[in-house]
BALOBA-1460 file (C-alpha; in Angstrom, 3 decimals):
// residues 223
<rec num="1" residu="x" x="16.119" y="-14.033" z="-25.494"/>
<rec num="2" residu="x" x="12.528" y="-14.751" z="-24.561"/>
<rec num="3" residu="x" x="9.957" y="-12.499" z="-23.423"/>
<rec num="4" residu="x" x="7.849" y="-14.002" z="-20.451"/>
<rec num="5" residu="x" x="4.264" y="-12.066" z="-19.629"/>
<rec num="6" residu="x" x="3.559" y="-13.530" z="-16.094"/>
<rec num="7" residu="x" x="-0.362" y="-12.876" z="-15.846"/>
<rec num="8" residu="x" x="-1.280" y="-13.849" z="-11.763"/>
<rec num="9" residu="x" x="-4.246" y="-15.281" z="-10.540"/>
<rec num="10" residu="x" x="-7.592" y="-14.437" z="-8.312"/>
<rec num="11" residu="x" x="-6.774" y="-11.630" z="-5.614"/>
<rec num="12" residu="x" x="-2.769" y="-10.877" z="-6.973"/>
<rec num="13" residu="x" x="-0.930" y="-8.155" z="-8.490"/>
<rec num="14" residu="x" x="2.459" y="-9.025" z="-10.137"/>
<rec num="15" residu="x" x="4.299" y="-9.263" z="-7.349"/>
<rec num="16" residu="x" x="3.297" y="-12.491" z="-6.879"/>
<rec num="17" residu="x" x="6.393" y="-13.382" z="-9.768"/>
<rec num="18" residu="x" x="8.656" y="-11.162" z="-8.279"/>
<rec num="19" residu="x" x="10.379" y="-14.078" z="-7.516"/>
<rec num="20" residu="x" x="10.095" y="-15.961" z="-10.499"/>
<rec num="21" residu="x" x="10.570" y="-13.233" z="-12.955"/>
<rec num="22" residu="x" x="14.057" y="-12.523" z="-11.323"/>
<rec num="23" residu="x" x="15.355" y="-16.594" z="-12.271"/>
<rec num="24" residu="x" x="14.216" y="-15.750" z="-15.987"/>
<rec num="25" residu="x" x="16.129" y="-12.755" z="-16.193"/>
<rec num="26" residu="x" x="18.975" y="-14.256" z="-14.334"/>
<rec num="27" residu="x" x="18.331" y="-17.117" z="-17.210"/>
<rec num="28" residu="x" x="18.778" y="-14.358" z="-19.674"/>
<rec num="29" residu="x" x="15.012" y="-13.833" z="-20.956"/>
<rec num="30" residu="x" x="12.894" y="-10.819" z="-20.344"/>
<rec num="31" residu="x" x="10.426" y="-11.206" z="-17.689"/>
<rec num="32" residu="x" x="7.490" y="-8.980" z="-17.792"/>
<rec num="33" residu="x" x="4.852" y="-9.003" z="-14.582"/>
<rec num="34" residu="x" x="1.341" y="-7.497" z="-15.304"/>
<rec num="35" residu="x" x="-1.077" y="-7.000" z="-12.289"/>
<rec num="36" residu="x" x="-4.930" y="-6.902" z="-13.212"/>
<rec num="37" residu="x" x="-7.100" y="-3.811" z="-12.721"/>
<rec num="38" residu="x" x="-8.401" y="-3.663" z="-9.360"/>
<rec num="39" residu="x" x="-6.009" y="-5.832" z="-7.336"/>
<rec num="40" residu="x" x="-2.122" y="-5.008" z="-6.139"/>
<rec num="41" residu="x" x="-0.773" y="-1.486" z="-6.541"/>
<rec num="42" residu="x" x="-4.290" y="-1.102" z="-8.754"/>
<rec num="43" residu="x" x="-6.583" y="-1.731" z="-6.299"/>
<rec num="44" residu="x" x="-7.864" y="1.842" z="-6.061"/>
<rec num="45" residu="x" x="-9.390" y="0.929" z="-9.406"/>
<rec num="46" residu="x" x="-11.193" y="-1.866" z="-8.430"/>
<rec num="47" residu="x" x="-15.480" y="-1.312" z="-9.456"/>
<rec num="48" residu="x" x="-18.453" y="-3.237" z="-10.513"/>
<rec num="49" residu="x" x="-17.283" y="-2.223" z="-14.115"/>
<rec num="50" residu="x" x="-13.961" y="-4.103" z="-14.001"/>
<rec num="51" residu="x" x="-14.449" y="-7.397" z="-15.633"/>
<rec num="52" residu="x" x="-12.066" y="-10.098" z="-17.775"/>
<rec num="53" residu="x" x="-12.108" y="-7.966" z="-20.689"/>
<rec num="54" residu="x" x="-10.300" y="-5.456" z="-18.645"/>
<rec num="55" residu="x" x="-7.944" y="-8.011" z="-17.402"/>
<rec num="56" residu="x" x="-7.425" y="-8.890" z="-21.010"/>
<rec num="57" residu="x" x="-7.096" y="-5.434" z="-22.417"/>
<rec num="58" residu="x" x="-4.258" y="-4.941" z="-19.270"/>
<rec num="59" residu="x" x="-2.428" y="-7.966" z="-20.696"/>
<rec num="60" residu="x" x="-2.906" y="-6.289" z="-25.113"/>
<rec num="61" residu="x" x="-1.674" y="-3.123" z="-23.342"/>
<rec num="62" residu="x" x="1.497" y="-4.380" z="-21.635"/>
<rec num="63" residu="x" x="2.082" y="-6.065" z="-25.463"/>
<rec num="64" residu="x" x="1.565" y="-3.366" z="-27.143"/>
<rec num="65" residu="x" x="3.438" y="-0.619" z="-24.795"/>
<rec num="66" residu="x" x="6.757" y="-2.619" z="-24.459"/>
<rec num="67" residu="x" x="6.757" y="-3.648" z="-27.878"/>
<rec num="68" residu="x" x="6.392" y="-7.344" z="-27.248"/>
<rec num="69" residu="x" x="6.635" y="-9.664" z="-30.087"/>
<rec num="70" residu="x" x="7.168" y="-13.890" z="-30.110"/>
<rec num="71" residu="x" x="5.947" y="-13.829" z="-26.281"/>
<rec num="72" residu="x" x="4.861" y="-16.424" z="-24.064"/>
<rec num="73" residu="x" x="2.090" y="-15.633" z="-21.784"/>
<rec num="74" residu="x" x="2.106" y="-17.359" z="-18.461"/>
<rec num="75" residu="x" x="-0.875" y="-17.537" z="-16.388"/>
<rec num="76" residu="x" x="-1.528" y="-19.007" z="-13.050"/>
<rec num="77" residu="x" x="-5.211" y="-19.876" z="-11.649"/>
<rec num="78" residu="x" x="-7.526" y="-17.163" z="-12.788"/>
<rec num="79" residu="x" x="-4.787" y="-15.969" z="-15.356"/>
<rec num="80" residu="x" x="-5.619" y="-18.401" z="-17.954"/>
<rec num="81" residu="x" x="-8.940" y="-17.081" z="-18.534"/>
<rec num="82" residu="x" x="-6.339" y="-13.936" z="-19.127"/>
<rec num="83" residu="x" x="-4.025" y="-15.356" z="-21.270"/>
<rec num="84" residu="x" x="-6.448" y="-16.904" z="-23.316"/>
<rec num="85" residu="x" x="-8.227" y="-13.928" z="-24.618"/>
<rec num="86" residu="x" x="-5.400" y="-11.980" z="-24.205"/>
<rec num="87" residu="x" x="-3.365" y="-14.481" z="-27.317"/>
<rec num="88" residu="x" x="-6.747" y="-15.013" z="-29.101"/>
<rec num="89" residu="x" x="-7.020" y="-10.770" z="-29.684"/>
<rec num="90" residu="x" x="-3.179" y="-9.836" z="-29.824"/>
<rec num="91" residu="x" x="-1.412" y="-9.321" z="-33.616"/>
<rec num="92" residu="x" x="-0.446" y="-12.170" z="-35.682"/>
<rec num="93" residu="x" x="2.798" y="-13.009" z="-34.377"/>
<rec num="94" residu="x" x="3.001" y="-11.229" z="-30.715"/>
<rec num="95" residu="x" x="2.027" y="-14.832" z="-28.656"/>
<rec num="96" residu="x" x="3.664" y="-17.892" z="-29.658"/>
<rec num="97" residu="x" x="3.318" y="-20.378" z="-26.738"/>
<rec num="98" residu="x" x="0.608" y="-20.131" z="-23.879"/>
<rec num="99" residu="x" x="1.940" y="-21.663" z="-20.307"/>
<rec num="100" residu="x" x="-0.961" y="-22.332" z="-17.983"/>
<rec num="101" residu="x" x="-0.662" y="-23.207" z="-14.566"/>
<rec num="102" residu="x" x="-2.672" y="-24.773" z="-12.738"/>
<rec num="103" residu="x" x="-5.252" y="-22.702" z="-14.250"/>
<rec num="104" residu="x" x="-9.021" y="-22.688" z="-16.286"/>
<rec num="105" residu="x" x="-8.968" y="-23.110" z="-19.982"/>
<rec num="106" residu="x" x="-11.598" y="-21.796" z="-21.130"/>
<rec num="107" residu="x" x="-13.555" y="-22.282" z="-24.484"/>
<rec num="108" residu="x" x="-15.237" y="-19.461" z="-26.340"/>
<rec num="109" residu="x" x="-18.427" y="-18.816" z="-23.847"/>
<rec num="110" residu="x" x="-17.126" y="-20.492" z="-20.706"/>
<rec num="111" residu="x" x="-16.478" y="-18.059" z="-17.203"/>
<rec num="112" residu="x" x="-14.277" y="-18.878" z="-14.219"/>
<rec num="113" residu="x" x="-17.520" y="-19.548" z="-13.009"/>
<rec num="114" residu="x" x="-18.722" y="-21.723" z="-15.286"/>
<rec num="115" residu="x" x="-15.346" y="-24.052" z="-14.804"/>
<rec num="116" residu="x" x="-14.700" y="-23.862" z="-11.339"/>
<rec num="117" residu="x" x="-16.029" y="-26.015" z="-8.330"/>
<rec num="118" residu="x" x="-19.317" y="-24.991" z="-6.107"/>
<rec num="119" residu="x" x="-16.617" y="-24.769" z="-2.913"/>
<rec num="120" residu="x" x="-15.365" y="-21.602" z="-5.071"/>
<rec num="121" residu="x" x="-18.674" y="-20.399" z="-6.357"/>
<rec num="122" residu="x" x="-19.843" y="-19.839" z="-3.217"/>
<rec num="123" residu="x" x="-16.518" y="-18.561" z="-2.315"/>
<rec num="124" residu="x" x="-17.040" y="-16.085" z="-4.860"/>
<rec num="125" residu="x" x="-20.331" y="-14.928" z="-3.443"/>
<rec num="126" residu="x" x="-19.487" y="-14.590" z="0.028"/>
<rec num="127" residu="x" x="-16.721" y="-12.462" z="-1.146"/>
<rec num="128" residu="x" x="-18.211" y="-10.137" z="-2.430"/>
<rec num="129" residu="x" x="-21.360" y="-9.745" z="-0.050"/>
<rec num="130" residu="x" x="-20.658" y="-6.495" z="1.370"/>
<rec num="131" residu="x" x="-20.541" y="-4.816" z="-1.365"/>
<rec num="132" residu="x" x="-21.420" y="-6.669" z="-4.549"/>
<rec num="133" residu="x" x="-18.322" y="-6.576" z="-6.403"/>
<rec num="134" residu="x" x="-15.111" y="-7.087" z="-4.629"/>
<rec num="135" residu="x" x="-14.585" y="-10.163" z="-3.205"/>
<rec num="136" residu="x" x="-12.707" y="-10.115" z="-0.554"/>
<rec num="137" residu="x" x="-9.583" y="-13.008" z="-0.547"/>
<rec num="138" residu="x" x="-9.668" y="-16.171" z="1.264"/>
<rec num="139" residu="x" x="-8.375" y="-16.336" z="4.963"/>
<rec num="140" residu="x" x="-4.525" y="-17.612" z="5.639"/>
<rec num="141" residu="x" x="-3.498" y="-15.887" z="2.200"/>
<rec num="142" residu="x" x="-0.106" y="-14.081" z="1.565"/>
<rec num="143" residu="x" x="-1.231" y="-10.165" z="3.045"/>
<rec num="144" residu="x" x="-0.647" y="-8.656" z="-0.093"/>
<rec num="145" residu="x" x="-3.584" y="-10.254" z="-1.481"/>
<rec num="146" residu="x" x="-6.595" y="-7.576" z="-2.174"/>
<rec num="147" residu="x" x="-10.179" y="-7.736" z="-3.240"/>
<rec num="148" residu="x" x="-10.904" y="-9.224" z="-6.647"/>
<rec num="149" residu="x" x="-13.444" y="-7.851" z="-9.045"/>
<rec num="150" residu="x" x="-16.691" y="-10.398" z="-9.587"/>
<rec num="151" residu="x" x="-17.128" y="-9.409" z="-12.159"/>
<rec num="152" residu="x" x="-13.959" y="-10.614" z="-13.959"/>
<rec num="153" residu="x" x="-15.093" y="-14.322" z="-12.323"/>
<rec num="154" residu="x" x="-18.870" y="-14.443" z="-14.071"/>
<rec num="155" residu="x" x="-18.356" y="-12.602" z="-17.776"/>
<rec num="156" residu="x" x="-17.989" y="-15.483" z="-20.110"/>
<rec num="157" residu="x" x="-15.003" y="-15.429" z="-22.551"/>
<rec num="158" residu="x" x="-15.240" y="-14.519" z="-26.606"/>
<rec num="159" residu="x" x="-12.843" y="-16.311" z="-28.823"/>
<rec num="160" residu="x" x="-13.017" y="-16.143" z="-32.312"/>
<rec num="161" residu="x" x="-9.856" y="-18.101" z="-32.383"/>
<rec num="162" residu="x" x="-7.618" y="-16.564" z="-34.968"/>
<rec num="163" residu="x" x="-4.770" y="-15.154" z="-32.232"/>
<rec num="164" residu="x" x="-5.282" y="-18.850" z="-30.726"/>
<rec num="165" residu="x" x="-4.115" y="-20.593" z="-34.380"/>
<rec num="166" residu="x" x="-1.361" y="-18.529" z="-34.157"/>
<rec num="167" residu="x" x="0.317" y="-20.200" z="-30.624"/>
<rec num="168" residu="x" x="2.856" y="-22.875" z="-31.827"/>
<rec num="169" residu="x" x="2.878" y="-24.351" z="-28.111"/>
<rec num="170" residu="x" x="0.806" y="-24.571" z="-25.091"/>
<rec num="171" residu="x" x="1.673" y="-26.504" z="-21.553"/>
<rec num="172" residu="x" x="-0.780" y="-27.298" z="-18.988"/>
<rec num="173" residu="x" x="1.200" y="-27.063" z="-15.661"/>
<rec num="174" residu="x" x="-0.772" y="-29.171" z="-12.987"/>
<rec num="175" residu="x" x="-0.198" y="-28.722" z="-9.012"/>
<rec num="176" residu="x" x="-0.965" y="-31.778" z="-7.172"/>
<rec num="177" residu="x" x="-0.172" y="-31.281" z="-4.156"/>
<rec num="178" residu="x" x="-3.305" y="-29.585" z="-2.768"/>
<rec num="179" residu="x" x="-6.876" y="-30.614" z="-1.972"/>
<rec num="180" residu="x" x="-10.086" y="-29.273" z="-3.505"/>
<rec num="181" residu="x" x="-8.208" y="-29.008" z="-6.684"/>
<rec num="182" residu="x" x="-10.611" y="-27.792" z="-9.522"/>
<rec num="183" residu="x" x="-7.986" y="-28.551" z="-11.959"/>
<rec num="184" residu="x" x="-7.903" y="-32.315" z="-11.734"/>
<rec num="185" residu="x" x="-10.471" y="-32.776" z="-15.208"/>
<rec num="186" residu="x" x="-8.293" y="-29.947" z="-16.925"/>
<rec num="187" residu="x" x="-5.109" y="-32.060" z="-16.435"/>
<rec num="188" residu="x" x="-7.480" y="-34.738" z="-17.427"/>
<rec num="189" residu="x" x="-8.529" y="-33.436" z="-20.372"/>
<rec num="190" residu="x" x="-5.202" y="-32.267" z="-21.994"/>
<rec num="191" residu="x" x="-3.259" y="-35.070" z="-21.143"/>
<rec num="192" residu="x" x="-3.977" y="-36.875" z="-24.248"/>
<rec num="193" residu="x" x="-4.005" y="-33.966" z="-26.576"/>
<rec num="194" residu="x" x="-1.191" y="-33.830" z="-28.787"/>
<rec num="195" residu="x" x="-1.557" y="-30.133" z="-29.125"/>
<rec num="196" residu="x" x="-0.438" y="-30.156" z="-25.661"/>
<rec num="197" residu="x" x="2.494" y="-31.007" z="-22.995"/>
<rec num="198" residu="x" x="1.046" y="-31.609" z="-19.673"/>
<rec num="199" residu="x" x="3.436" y="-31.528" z="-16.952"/>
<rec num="200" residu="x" x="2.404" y="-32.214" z="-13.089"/>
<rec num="201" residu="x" x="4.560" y="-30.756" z="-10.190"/>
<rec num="202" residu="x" x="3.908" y="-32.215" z="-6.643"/>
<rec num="203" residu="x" x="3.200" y="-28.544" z="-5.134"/>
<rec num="204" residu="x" x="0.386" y="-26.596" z="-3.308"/>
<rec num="205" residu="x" x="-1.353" y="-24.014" z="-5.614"/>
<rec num="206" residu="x" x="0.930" y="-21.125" z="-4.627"/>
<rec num="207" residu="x" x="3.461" y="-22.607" z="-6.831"/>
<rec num="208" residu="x" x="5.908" y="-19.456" z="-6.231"/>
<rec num="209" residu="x" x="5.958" y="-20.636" z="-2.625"/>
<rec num="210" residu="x" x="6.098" y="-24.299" z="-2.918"/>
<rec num="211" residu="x" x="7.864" y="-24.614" z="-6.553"/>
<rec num="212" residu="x" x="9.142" y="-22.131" z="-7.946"/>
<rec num="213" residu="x" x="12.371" y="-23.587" z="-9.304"/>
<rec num="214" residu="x" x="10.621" y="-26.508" z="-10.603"/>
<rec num="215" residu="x" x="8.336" y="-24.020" z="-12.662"/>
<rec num="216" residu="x" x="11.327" y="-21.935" z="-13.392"/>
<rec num="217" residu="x" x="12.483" y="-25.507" z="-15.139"/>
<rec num="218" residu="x" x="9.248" y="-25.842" z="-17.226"/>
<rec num="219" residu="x" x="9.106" y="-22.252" z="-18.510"/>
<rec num="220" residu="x" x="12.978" y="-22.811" z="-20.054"/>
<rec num="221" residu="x" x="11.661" y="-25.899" z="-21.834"/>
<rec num="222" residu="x" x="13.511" y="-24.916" z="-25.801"/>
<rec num="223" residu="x" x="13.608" y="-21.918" z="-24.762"/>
């Protein structure tokens, strides 16, 4: 049995892989859904102080509190800024493959801002105009989406890599169905990397929505 940590992206709790983390456990794996500080059932918490170390630290906690070990960390959009530090700080041993989905891969000192598009920079700052640190979600989304903290989109990443040498496996999961796609030169990038499998999936980004049992396929891969 495999333990799934489904880490969502900009302006989601986990119940954005409800869905999803029902066809793992009906696969027989343990499906774990964290939502980030500030959004979702959390978003009374939201502040200027929230930040991607938070949303990190959320992910280590969830580890360490159900006792996770041998995990793979899923993260969609904004998550794989999560996922990345979250497998770079856990203990030897608790991540061993890294699923990204149509999301940023950072480097050590790189932000969602720093890897995204202008279109969602200024996104970003409009967002967040009335009060300087939630941004408010983009029009036409699912109403469950809340405000997202800024600050968890500018604060660059540290990596010091050790957790990272520990991941046996890492696939990028690309969405091609959608325009304005800031994910293109990550797919790009990756898809001649040995270290990685690079899969592409002719969805929209809200891959829950438009393929989830596609995805559901991918995260099984030897598992």
């Amino acid at each position: 049995m495999t333990t799934f940590v489904l880490v969502p992206g900009g302006w989601r709790g986990g119940w954005y892989f409800s869905g999803l983390a029902d066809c793992l456990r009906t696969a027989g794996h343990r499906a774990l859904t964290v939502t980030p500080t500030g959004v979702g059932d959390r978003a009374h918490l939201i502040s200027a102080h929230v930040n991607l170390d938070t949303h990190i630290d959320d992910v280590l906690a969830v580890l360490a509190g159900e006792e996770v070990g041998d995990a793979v960390l899923v993260g969609h959009s904004y998550g794989g800024m999560v996922i990345t530090g979250a497998a770079d700080r856990a203990p030897s041993g608790v991540v061993r493959r890294l699923v990204y989905c149509d999301a940023y891969v950072p480097e050590d000192g790189q932000s969602c801002w720093d890897l995204t598009t202008d279109a969602y920079r200024g996104l970003f700052l409009d967002g967040a105009a009335a009060n300087g640190y939630a941004v408010r979600p983009p029009s036409g989304r699912d109403p469950r989406v809340s405000a997202h903290p800024l600050a968890s989109f500018l604060q660059r990443i540290r990596l010091d890599g050790a957790g990272l040498r520990d991941v046996k496996t890492r696939d990028y999961v690309y969405l091609s169905g959608w325009d304005g796609t800031p994910f293109t030169a990550v797919r790009d990038r990756l898809a001649d990397d040995p270290a990685w499998r690079v899969h592409t999936l002719d969805s929209g980004h809200d891959v829950c929505r438009d393929a989830m049992q596609e995805f559901t396929e991918i995260l099984l891969l030897g598992e």
